[in-house]
LOKEMI-892586 format. One record per residue (C-alpha): residue in three letters; x, y, z. Coordinates in steps of 0.25 Angstrom, whole numbers, padded with zeros to 4 digits, always signed. Example, Ala and Ser with C-alpha at 12.3 -4.5 7.8 and 13.67 -1.06 7.14 Angstrom:
ALA+0049-0018+0031 SER+0055-0004+0029 
***
This chain:
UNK+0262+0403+0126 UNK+0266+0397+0140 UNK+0252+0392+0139 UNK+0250+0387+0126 UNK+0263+0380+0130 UNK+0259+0371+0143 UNK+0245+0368+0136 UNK+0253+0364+0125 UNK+0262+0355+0134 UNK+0250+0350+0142 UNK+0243+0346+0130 UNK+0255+0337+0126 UNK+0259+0332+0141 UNK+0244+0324+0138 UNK+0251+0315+0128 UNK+0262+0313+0136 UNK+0263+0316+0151 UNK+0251+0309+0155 UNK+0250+0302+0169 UNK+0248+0288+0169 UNK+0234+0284+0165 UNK+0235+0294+0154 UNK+0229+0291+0140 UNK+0235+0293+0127 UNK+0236+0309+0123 UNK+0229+0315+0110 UNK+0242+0315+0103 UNK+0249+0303+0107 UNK+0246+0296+0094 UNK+0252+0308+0088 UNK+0264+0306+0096 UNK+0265+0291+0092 UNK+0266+0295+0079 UNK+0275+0305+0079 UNK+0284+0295+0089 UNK+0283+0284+0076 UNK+0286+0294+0066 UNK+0300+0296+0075 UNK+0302+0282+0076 UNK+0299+0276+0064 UNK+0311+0285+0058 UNK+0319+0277+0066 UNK+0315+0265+0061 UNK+0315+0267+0047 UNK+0327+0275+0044 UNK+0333+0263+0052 UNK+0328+0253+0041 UNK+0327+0262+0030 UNK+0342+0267+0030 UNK+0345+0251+0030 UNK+0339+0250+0017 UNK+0347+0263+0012 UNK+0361+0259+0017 UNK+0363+0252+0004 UNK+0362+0263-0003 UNK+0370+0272+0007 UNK+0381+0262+0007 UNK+0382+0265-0009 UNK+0382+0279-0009 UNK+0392+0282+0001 UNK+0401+0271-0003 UNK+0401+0265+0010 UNK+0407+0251+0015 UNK+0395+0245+0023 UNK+0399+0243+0034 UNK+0400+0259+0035 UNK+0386+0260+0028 UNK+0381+0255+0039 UNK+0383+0264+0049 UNK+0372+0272+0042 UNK+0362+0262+0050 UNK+0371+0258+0062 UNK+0375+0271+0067 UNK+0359+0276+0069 UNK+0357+0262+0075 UNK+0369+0263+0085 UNK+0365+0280+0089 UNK+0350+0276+0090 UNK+0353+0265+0101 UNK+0363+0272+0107 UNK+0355+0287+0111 UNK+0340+0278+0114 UNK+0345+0278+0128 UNK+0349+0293+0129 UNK+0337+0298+0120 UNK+0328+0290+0129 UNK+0333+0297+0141 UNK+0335+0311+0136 UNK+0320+0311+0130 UNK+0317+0309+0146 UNK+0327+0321+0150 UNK+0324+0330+0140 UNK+0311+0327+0136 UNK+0305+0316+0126 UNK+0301+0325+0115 UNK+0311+0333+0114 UNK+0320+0322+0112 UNK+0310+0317+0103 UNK+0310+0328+0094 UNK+0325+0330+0095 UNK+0327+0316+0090 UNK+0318+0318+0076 UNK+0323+0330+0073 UNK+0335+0325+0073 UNK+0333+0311+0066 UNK+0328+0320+0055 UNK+0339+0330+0054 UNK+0348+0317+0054 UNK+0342+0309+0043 UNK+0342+0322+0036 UNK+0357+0323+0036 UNK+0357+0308+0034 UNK+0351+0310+0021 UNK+0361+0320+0016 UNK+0374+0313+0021 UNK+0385+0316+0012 UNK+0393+0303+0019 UNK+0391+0290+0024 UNK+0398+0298+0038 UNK+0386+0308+0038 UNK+0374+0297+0035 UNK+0380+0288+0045 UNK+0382+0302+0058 UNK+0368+0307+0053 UNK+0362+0292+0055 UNK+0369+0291+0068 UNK+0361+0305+0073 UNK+0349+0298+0066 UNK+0351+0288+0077 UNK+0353+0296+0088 UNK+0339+0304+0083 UNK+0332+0290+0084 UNK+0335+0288+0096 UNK+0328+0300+0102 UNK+0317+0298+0095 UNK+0317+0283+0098 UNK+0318+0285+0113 UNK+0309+0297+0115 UNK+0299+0290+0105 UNK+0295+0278+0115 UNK+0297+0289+0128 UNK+0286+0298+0121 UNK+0278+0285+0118 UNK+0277+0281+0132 UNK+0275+0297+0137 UNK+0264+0297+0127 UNK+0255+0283+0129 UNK+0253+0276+0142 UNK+0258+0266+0145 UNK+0246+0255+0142 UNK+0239+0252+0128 UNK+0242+0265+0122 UNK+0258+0264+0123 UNK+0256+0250+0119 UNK+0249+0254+0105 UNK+0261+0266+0104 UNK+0273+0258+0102 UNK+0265+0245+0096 UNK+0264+0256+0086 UNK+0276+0262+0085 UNK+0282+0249+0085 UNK+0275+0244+0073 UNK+0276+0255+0064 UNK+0292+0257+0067 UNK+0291+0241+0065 UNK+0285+0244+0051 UNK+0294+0258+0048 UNK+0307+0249+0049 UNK+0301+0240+0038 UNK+0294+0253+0031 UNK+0308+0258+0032 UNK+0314+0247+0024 UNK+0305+0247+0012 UNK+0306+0263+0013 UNK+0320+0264+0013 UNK+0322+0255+0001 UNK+0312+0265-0007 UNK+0319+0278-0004 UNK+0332+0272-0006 UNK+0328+0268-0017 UNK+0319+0279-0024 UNK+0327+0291-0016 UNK+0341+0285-0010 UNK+0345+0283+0003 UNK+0346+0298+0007 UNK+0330+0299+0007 UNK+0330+0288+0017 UNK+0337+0298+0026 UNK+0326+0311+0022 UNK+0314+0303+0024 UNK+0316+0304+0038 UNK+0316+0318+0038 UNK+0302+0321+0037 UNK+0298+0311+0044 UNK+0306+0316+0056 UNK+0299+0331+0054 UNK+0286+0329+0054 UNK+0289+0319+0067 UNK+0297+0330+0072 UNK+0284+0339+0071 UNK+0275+0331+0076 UNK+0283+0327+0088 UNK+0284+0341+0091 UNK+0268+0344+0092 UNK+0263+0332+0097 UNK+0274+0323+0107 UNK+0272+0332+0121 UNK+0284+0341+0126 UNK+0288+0334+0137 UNK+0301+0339+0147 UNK+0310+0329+0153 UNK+0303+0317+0160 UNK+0312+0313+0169 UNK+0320+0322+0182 UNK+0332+0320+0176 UNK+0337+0333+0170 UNK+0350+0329+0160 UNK+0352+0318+0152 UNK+0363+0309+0158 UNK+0375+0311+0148 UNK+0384+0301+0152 UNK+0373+0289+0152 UNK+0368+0295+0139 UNK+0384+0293+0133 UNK+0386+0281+0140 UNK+0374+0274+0137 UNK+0374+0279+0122 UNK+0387+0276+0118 UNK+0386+0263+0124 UNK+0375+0259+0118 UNK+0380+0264+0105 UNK+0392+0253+0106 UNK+0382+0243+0110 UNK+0373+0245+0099 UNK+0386+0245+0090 UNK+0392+0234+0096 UNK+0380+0223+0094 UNK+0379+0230+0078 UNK+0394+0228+0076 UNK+0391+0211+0082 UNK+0381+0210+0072 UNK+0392+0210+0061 UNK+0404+0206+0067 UNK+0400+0198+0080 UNK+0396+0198+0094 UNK+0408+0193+0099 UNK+0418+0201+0089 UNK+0428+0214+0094 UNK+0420+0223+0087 UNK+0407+0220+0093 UNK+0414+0217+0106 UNK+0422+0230+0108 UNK+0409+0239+0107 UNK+0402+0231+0117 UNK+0411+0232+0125 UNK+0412+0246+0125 UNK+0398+0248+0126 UNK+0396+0238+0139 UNK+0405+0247+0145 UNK+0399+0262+0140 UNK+0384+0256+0147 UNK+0392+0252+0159 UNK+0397+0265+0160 UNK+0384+0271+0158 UNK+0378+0262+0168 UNK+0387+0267+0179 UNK+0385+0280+0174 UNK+0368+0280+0177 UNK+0373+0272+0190 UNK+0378+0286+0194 UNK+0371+0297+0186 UNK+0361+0304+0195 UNK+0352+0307+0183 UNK+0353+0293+0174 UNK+0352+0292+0161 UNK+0346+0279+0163 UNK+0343+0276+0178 UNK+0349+0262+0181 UNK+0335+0259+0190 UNK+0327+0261+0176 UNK+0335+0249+0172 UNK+0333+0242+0183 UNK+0318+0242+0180 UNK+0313+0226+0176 UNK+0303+0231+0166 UNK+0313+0241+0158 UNK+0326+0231+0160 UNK+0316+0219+0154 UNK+0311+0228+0143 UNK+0325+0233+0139 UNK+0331+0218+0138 UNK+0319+0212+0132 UNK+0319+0222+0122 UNK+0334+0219+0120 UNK+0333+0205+0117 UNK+0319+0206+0108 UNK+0325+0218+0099 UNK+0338+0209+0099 UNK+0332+0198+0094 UNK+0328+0207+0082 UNK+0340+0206+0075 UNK+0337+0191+0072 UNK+0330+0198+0061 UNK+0341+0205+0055 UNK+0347+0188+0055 UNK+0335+0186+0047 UNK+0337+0197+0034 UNK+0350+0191+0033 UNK+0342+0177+0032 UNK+0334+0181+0023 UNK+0342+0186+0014 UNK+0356+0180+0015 UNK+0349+0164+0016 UNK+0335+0167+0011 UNK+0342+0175-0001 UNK+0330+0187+0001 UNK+0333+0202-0004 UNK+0335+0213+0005 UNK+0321+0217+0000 UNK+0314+0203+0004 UNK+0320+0202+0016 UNK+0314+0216+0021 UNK+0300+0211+0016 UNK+0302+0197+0022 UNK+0300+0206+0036 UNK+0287+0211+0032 UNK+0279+0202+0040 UNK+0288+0205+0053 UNK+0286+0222+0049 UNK+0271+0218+0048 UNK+0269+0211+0062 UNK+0278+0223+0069 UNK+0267+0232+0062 UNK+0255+0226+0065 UNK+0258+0216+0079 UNK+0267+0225+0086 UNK+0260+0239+0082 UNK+0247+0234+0088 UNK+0249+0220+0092 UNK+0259+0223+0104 UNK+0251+0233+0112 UNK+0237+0224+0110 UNK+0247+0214+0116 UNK+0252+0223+0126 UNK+0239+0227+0132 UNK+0234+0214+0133 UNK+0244+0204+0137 UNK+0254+0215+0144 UNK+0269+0219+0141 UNK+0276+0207+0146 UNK+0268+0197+0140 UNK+0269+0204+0125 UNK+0284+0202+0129 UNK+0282+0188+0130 UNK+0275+0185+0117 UNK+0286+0196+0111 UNK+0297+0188+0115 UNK+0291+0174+0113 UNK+0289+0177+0098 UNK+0301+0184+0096 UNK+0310+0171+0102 UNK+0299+0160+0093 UNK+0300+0168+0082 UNK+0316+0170+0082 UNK+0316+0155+0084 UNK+0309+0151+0073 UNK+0318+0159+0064 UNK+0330+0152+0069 UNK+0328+0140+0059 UNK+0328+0149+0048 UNK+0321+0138+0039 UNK+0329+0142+0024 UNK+0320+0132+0015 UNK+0308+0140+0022 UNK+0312+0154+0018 UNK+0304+0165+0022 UNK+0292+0158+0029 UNK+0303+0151+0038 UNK+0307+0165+0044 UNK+0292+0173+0043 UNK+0287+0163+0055 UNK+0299+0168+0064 UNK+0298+0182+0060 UNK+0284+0185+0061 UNK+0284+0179+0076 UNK+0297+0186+0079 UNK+0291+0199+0073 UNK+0277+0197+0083 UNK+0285+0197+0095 UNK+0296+0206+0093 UNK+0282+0216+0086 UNK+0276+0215+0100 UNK+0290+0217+0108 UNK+0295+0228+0105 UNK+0283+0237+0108 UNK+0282+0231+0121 UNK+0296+0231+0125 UNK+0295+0246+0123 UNK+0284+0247+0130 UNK+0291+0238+0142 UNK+0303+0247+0140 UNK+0293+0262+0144 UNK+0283+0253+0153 UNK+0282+0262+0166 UNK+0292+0273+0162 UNK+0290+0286+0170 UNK+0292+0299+0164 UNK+0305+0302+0161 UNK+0307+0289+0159 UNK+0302+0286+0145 UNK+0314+0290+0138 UNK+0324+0281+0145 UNK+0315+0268+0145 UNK+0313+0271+0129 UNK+0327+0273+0127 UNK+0329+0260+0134 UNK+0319+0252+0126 UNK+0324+0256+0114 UNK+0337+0255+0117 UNK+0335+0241+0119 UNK+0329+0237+0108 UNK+0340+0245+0100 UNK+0351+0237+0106 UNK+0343+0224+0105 UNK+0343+0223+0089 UNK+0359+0224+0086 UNK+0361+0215+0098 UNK+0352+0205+0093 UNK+0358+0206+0080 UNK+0372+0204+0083 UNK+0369+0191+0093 UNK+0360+0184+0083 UNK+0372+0188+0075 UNK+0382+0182+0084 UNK+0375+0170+0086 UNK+0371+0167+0070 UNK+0387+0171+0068 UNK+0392+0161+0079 UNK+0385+0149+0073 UNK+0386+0153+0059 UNK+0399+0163+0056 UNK+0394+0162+0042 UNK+0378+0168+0047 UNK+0372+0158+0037 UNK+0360+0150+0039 UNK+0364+0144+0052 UNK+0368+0157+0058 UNK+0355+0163+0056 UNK+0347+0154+0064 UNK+0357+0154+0075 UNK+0355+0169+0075 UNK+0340+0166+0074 UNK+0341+0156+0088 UNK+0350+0166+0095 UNK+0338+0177+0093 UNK+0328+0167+0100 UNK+0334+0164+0109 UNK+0336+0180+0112 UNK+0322+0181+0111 UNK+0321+0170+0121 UNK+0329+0178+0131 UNK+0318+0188+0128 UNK+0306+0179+0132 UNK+0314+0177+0144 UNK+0313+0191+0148 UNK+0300+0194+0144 UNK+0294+0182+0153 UNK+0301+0189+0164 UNK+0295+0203+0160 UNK+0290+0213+0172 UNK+0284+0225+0172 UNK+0288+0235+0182 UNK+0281+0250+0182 UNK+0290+0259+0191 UNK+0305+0262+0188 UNK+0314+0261+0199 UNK+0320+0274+0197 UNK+0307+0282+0194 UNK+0297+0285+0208 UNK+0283+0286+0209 UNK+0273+0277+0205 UNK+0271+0273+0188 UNK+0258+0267+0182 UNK+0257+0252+0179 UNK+0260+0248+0165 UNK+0245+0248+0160 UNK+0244+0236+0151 UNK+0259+0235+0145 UNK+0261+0226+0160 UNK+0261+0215+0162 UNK+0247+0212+0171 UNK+0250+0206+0184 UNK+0265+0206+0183 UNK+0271+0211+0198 UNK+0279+0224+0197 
***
């Protein structure tokens, strides 16, 4: 049995634990899939139980503004625990986390679907969250533990990235369906075989890796401090989105949450065995990433701006406005599946990050006008070129975020990208908010494009950064020497 064991182990640990140089295992496509199954029930129960909370609302009776707990309480866990889950898949090992974290999401959606309240759908929605974020962290660490760094990591998450791209937007169209044909509670069970056969397959195929890096405990105080903080950040930028930036209600949580991260910065200051050392921080290619990924996923609520155009000013129904996204759905599916890792390979990561962010702020700008007597063709120039910079991004971005991560270090730095990009969307949301409000209290015509202008020039923050991107290969906490990026850096760009 021992044997049968370590043969088993070192038949995995090919996939996984390769030096550098190494090439792709015989089950890492296997191990891709299984990684998209996990994430794309993220995504779509995201978007399909926003179609659903209509119907929820109904049944239970509920004022709206408690309905929408349902979605805002697996938004606000899911941000809040990426950070932790990122650094515990490093402490306790990647798969286990993993696997913990499906389980879960499916025992949750489970006890969503039979909630007799709206109390017990909203508490299981919020474990759902918490679920996701496992997954979601330990998804992208086992993706970069899987595929070197080079063309083959490219093509993962260009993948992924497209087909969670086109499960949001599948996720729409199905959720009105089973609503429809079945209720809302079999939005809920869909989930559950889905997250069993993933849970299989995660089991036999992702390696059985220990921890990956020397500490042997999770920092608790970071992890409550960095969690609870980002939790009333996350609430504080959904709560501007409605009421204001620069309201009590918005300003009170902010507060309150600038000064829980302070206090968990003092905390890694002084802990011996750091949730998240301050030197990975310090790193230029991780600090870039993470604030270029901010400011790009923030300029994605501008989109949100656009619905409301659409179909407050344009008079589109809720169904026309979803298919008036296709063609953005599309070039996420097709461009930043397969478009963004050619690109990475040939032009290298920071000039992709320019052309990104270039196309994001052009095409932003060119919705700003919001030309009413044009109708849909006057928004579909805007959106199709925001859609081919923000398609090629956020795959890259991800990329940057895990570019020359060590082992033990790829479930921090993916709890760090993703956080970023979890964070960046209420944030933009609320400022293009604030912005179209402060022009235009009644948010008409007027304020739309003011929202539209603030988002550009948002994106043009982002340009700014980009042109200034560098790559660095070695963290400044880690010792001993790391490979060179392969092809995702930049050639010719001093270290």
């Amino acid at each position: 049995m021992t044997g049968n064991m370590h043969q088993t182990r070192s038949e995995h640990d090919q996939d996984q634990e390769q030096p550098a140089g190494r090439t792709v295992g015989p089950h890492a496509r296997l191990i891709l899939a299984v990684v998209i199954a996990a994430a794309f029930l993220d995504v779509v129960d995201f978007s399909v139980v926003q179609v659903a909370l209509p119907t929820i609302q109904r049944e239970f009776l509920a004022p709206l503004a408690e309905s929408q707990w349902v979605t805002g309480v697996y938004g606000l866990t899911l941000a809040g625990f990426l950070m932790v889950s990122g650094r515990a898949g490093d402490v306790y090992g990647q798969k286990r986390l993993f696997l913990f974290g499906i389980v879960l999401f499916t025992v949750s959606s489970l006890s969503a679907g039979l909630a007799p309240s709206l109390l017990s759908l909203v508490v299981s929605r919020a474990i759902q969250g918490i679920a996701a974020a496992m997954t979601t962290a330990t998804a992208s660490a086992i993706l970069a533990a899987t595929f070197p760094e080079g063309k083959e990591r490219n093509r993962a998450f260009g993948v992924l990235v497209s087909i969670l791209s086109a499960g949001f937007a599948a996720g729409s169209i199905a959720g009105g369906i089973l609503t429809a044909a079945f209720g809302w509670r079999s939005v809920m069970f869909v989930n559950v075989p889905i997250g069993a056969v993933a849970t299989i397959l995660a089991q036999r195929f992702i390696a059985q890796n220990g921890p990956r890096t020397t500490s042997k405990r999770l920092d608790i105080p970071g992890a409550v401090t960095v969690t609870a903080g980002l939790i009333l950040l996350v609430y504080a930028f959904t709560i501007a989105a409605t009421d204001g930036l620069f309201t009590m209600q918005a300003a009170l949580p902010l507060g309150l949450s600038a000064l829980t991260l302070a206090a968990f910065l003092a905390i890694e200051y002084r802990s011996k065995a750091p949730l998240m050392p301050l030197a990975f921080l310090r790193r230029r290619t991780t600090l870039t990433a993470n604030v270029l990924s901010l400011v790009v996923s923030s300029s994605a609520g501008a989109l949100i701006v656009l619905t409301v155009y659409l179909q407050g000013i344009l008079g589109y129904s809720p169904l026309d406005a979803g298919l008036a996204f296709l063609p953005a759905a599309a070039i996420f599916f097709f461009v930043g599946g397969w478009g963004s890792s050619w690109l990475m390979n040939r032009l290298g990561l920071k000039r992709v990050l320019v052309i990104s962010t270039a196309f994001v702020t052009l095409g932003l700008a060119m919705l700003a006008p919001l030309p009413v007597a044009a109708g849909y063709l006057g928004i579909l120039p805007g959106t199709i070129l925001w859609s081919l910079g923000a398609s090629i991004g956020f795959p890259a971005l991800a990329i940057a975020g895990l570019s020359g991560t060590k082992p033990g270090e790829e479930g921090l730095a993916s709890g760090l990208i993703q956080t970023s990009q979890r964070l960046g969307f209420p944030l933009g949301l609320s400022l293009v908010l604030t912005v179209a409000s402060t022009f235009d209290p009644q948010l008409g015509l007027t304020g739309f494009r003011y929202a539209f202008l603030g988002a550009a020039v948002l994106g043009a923050v982002g340009l700014g950064i980009a042109l200034r991107f560098r790559s660095e290969s070695v963290p400044a906490f880690v010792d001993g020497p790391t490979h060179e990026f392969g092809s995702v850096g930049e050639p010719g760009d001093p270290e």
